[in-house]
C-alpha positions as protocol buffer text, in pm:
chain_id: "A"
residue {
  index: 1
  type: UNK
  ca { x: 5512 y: 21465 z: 11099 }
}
residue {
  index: 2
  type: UNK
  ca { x: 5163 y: 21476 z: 11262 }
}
residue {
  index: 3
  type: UNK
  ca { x: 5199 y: 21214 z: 11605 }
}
residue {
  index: 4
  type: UNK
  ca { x: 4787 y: 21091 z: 11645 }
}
residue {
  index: 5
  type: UNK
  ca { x: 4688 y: 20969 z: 11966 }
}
residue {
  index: 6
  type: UNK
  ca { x: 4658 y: 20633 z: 12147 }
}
residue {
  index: 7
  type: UNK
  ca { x: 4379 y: 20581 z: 12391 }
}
residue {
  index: 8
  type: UNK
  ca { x: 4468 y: 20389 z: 12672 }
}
residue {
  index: 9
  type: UNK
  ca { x: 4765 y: 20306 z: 12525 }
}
residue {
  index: 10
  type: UNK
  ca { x: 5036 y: 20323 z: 12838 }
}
residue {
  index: 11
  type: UNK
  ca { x: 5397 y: 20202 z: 12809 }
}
residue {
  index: 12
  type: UNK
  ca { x: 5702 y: 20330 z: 12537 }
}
residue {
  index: 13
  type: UNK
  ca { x: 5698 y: 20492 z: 12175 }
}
residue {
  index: 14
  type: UNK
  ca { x: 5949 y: 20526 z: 11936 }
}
residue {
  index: 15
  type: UNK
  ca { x: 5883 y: 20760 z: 11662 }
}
residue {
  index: 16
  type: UNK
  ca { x: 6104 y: 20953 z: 11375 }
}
residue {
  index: 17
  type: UNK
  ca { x: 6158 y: 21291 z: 11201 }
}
residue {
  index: 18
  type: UNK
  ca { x: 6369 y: 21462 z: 10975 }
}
residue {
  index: 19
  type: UNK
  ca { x: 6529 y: 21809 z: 11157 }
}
residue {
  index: 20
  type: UNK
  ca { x: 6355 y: 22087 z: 10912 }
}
residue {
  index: 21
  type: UNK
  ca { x: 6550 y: 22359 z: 11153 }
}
residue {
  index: 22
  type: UNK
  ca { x: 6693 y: 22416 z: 11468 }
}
residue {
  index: 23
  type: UNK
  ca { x: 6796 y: 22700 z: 11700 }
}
residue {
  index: 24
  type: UNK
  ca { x: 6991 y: 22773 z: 12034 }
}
residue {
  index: 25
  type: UNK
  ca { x: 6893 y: 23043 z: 12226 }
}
residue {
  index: 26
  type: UNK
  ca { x: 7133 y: 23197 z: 12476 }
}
residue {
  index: 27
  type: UNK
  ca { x: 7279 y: 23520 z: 12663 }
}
residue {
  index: 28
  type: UNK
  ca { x: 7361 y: 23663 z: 12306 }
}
residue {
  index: 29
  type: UNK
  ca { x: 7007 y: 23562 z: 12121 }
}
residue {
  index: 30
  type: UNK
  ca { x: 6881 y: 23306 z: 11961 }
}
residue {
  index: 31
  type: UNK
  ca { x: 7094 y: 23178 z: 11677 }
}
residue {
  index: 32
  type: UNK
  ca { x: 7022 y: 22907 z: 11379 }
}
residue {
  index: 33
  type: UNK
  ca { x: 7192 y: 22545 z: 11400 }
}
residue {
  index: 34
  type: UNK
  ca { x: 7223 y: 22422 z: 11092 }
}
residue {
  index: 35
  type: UNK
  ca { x: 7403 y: 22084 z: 11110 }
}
residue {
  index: 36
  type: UNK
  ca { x: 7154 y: 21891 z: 11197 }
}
residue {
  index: 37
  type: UNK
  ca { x: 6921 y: 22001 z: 10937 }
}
residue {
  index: 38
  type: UNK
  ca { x: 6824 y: 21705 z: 10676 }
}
residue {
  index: 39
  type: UNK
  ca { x: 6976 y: 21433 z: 10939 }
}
residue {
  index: 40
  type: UNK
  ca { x: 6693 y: 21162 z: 11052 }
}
residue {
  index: 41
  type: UNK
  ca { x: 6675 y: 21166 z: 11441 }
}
residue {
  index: 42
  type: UNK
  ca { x: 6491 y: 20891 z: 11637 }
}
residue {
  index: 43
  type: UNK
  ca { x: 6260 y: 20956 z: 11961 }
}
residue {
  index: 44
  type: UNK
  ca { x: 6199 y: 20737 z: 12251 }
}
residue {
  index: 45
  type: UNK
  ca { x: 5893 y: 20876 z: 12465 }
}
residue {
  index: 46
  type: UNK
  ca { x: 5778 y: 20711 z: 12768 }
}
residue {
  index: 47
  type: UNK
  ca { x: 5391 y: 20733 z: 12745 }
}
residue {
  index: 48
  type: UNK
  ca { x: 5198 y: 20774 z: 13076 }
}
residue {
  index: 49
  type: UNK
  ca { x: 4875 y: 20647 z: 13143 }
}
residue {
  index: 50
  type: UNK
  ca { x: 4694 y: 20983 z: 13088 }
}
residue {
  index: 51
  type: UNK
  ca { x: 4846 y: 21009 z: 12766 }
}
residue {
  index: 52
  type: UNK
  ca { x: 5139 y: 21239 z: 12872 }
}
residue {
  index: 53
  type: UNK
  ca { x: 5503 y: 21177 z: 12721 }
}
residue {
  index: 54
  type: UNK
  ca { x: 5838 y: 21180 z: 12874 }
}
residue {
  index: 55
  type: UNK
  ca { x: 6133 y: 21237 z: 12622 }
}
residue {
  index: 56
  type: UNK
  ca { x: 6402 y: 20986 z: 12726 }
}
residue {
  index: 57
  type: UNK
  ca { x: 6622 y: 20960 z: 12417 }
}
residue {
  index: 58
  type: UNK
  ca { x: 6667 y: 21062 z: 12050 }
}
residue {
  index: 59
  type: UNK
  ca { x: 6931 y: 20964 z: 11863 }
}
residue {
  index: 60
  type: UNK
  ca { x: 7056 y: 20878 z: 11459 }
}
residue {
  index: 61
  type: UNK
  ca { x: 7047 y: 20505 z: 11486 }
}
residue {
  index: 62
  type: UNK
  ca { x: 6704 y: 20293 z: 11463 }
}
residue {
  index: 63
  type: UNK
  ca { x: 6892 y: 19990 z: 11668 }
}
residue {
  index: 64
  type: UNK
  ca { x: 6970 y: 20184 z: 11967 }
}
residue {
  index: 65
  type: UNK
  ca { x: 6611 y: 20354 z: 11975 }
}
residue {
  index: 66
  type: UNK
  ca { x: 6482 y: 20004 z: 11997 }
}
residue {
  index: 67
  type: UNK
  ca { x: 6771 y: 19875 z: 12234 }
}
residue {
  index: 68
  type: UNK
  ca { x: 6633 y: 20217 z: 12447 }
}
residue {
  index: 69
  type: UNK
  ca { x: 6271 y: 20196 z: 12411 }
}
residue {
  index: 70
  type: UNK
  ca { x: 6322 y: 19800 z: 12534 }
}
residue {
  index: 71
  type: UNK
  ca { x: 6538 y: 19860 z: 12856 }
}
residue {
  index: 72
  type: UNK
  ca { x: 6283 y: 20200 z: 12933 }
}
residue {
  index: 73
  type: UNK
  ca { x: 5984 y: 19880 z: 12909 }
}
residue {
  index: 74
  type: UNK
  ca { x: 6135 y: 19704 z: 13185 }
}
residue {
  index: 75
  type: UNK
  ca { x: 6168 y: 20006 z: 13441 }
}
residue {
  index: 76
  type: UNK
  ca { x: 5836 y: 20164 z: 13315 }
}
residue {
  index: 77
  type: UNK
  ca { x: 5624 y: 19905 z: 13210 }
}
residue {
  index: 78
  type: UNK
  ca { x: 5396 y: 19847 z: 12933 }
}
residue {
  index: 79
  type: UNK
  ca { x: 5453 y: 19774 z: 12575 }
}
residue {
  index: 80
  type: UNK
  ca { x: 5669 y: 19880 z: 12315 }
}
residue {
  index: 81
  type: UNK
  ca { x: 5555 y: 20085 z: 11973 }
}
residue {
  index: 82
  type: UNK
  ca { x: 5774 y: 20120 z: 11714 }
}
residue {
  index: 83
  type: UNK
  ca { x: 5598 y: 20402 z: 11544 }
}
residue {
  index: 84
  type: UNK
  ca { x: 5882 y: 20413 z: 11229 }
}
residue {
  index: 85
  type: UNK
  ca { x: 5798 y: 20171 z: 11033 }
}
residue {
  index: 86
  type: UNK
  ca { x: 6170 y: 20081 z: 11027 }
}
residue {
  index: 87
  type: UNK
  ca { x: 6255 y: 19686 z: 11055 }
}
residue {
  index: 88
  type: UNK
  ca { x: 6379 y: 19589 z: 11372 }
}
């Protein structure tokens, strides 16, 4: 999924993706997770007036991405953009 910029655009984003792999890396190597692969995970980025993100959440569940997104609008500021094209 190819994320295309915003100009000016300063406040929070929700966006989506389906997990195509997924690793751990750790004293041993770097290994392959594969339970998440297939599953649809949800983003919430905080998006800063020079266009710079902040991961704040991701998650399985569209509601609680929005619930997120709309409580990270009040302490942040800006709008929100639902990026999905899920219902709320």
């Amino acid at each position: 999924m190819a994320l295309l910029p915003f100009r000016n655009f300063a406040g929070v984003e929700i966006s989506a993706g389906i997990v195509q792999s997924e690793t751990v890396t750790g004293a041993t190597g770097t290994r392959p997770i594969l339970t998440n692969v297939g599953r649809r995970l949800y983003f919430v980025d905080v998006i800063e007036p020079d266009g710079g993100r902040i991961g704040m959440w991701e998650g399985d569940s569209h509601a609680e991405a929005v619930r997120q997104a709309n409580l990270l609008a009040i302490d942040f500021g800006g709008k929100v953009r639902d990026r999905t094209g899920c219902e709320a």
